[in-house]
C-alpha positions in Angstrom: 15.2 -16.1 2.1 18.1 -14.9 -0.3 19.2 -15.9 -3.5 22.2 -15.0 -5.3 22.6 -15.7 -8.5 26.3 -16.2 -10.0 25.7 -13.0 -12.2 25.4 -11.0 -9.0 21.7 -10.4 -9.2 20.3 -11.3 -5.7 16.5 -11.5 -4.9 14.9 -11.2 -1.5 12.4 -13.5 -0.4 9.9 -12.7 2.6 6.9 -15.5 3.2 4.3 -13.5 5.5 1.0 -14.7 7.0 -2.2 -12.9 4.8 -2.9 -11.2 8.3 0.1 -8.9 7.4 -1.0 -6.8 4.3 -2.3 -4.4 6.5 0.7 -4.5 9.3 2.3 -1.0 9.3 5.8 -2.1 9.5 5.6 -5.0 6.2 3.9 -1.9 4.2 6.8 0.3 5.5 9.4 -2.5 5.0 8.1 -3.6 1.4 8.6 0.1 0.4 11.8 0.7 1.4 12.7 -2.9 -0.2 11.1 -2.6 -3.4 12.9 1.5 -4.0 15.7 -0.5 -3.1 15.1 -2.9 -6.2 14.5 0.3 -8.2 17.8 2.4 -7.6 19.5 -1.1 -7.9 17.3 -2.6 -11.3 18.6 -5.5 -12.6 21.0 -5.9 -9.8 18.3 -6.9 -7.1 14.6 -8.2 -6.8 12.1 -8.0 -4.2 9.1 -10.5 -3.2 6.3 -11.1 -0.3 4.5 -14.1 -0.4 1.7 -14.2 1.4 0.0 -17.0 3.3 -3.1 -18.0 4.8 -1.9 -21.1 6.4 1.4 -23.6 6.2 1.3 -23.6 2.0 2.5 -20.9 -0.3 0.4 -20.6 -3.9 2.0 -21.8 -6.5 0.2 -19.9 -9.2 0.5 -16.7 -7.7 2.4 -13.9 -9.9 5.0 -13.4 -7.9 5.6 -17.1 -7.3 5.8 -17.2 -10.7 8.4 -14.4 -10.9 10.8 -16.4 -8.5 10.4 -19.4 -10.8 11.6 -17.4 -13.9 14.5 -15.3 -11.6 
């Protein structure tokens, strides 16, 4: 998911399954995304969400973090 916010910040959602923290290509993936975010601070934000099954946790920190983006 993307969102873009009328200030031109845009943050990247991805929702993966908990069986994925240790999946080469998300590890690679969240690295290239999140030095993305770096070279780009302030302009664009990076989250994974992960899952066990069909619900997302709402009190997680980066759930949080979308809230307040």
């Amino acid at each position: 998911m993307t969102i873009i916010k009328q200030d031109g910040e845009i943050g990247f959602i991805e929702i993966k399954s908990s069986k994925d923290k240790d999946n080469f290509d998300v590890i690679a993936k969240n690295k290239v995304m999140r030095n993305l975010a770096s070279v780009n601070q302030g302009k664009v934000k990076y989250w994974i969400l992960y899952s066990e099954d069909d619900t997302i946790d709402c009190y997680s920190k980066e759930y949080r973090e979308i809230q307040q983006f």
